[in-house]
N, C-alpha and C positions, 0 to 999 in steps of 0.2 A: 539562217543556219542554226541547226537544235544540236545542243550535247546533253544527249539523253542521260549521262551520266551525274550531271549537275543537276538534274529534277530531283524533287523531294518528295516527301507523301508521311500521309501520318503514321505514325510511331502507333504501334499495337495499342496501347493507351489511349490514344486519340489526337496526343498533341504532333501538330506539324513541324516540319523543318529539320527532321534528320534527313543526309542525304542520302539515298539506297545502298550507295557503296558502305559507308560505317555501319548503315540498319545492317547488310546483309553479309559484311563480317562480324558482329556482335554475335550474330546468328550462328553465323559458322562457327563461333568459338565455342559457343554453350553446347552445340551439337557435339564438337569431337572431343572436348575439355574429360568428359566422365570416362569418350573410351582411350583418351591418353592416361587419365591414371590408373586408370583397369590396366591398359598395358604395361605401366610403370612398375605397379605391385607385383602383376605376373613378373615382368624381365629378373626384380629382382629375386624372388621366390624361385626362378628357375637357377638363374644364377648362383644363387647359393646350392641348391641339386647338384649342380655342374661341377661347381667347385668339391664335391665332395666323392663324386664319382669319376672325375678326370684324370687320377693318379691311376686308377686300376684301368681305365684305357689308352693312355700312355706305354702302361709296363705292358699290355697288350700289341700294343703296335710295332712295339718293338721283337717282341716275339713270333710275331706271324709278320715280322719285314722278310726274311730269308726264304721265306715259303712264297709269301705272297704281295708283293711290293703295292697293288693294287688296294689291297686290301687294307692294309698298312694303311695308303694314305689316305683311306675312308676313314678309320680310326683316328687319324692324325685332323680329319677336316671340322673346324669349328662348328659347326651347325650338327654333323655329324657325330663329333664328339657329345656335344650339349644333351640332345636326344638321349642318346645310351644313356649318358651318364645322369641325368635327370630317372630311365626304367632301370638303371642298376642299384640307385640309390630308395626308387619305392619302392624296389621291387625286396633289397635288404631292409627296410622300416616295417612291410608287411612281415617279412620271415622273422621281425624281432617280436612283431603283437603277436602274430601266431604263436610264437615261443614262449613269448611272456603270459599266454591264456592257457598253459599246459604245467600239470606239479612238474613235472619234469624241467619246463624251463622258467619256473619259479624261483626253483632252489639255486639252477644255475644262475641266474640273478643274482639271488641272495648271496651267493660266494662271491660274488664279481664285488658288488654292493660291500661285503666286509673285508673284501682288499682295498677297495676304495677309501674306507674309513681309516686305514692308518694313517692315508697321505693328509698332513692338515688341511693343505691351502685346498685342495682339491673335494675334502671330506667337504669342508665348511661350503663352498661352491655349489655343488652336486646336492648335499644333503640337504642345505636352506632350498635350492631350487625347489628339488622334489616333497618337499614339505609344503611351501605355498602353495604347489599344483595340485596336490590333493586337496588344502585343507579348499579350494577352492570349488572341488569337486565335489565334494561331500555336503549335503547339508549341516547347514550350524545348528549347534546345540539347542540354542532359542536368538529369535527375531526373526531378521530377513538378513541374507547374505550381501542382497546389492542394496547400496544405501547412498545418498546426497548429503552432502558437508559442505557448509562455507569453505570454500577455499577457491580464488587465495582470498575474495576479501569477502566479509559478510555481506554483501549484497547478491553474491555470485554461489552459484551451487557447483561441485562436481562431482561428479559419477564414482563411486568409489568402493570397493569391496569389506567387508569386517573380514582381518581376520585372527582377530582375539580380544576376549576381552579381559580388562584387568580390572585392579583396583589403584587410585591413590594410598600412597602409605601413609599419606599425613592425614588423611579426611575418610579415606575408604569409597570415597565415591566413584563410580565404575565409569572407568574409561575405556575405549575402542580405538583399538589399532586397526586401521580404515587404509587400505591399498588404495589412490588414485592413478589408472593408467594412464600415460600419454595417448595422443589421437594424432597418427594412426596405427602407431606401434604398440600394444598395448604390454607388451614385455620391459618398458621404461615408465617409471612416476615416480612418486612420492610415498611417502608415508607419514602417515599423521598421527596421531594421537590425541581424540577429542573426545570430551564428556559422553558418554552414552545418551546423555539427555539432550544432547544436542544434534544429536544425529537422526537425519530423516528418513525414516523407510522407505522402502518401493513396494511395488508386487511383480518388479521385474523378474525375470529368470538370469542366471551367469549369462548364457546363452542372447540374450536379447540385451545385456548391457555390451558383451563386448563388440557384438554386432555394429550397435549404438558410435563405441568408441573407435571402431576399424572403418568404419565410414562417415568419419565426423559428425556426426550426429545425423544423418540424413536417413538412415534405417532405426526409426526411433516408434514407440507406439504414440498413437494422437494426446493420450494424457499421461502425469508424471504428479508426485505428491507434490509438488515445491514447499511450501509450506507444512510445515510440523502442527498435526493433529493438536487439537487442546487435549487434555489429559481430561479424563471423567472426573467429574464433580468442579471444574473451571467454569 
């Protein structure tokens, strides 16, 4: 009597004595492991849509209960709800960029913007935000924007943005305030402050570091500086 499941065979490498069953859930894991976190990023990405567009189909459902009960509870049905409120929500994000690409709703901005600047806690929030997102947008003055920095320990590089540079008051030697993102959020890190001269450029783009950092390093280009250029005449 054979139990074909207790047979082994070699291992993709060559070595023998895994059994099929662990070879061919190991397999199955890697297989569905990338589109479980795809669907994880999405659920939550929708999620938040949802949550933002849910109040306005709510006080809809309530409104068209008297007319139309039916209809009501299509409005009231999760999945149903999620949808709308996911296109009522892009569908207001687009109607804000269109408005925001027009003098007309520039200036409306801008009034919105210097009501916002009374409130402190709010100004300071709001304003710091939309200051990093530009200065992040815009080319820098001089260097490269995405840059490598020990951290945390010098042996270890991480991915990290300038975005300003200063001086020491005691020395004058120019220092850079360097954004490192978390992975895979990249709206959470650190911030550092290291010598300019310790700092190692790229020829990455914004665009290709944060890629980088939204998918752990796994959309990365094949080369990266790691080490710091010797300076001419070394």
């Amino acid at each position: 009597m054979h139990d074909d499941n207790l047979k082994t065979a070699p291992a993709p490498g060559g070595e023998p004595g895994k059994p099929h069953f662990v070879r061919y859930v190991l397999i199955g894991f890697f297989t569905v492991a990338p589109l479980w976190v795809t669907w994880l990023v999405f659920d939550l990405l929708l999620g938040i849509l949802a949550d933002v567009g849910a109040p306005v189909l709510r006080a809809a459902a309530g409104l068209v209960a008297p007319a139309s009960s039916t209809m009501s509870s299509w409005l009231m049905d999760s999945f149903f709800q999620k949808l709308l409120a996911v296109l009522l929500t892009l569908g207001a994000l687009y109607g804000i960029g269109l408005l925001a690409s027009v003098v007309l709703g520039r200036k409306l901005i801008a009034v919105m913007e210097a009501q916002l600047t009374r409130l402190p806690l709010v100004q300071t929030i709001y304003g710091g935000t939309k200051r990093f997102l530009h200065t992040l947008r815009k080319p820098p003055n001089s260097g490269q924007r995405v840059v490598l920095i020990s951290f945390p320990t010098p042996e270890m590089k991480a991915v990290g943005f300038v975005t300003k540079v200063m001086h020491d008051a005691a020395t004058g030697q120019e220092l850079a305030a360097v954004y490192v993102p978390t992975s895979p959020n990249p709206t959470s890190g650190y911030i550092e402050i290291v010598p300019l001269a310790d700092v190692i450029p790229t020829d990455w783009t914004v665009e290709q570091a944060m890629s980088f950092v939204v998918t752990g390093g796994a959309n990365a280009p094949d080369r990266v500086a790691f080490t710091r250029a010797p300076a001419s005449g070394d």
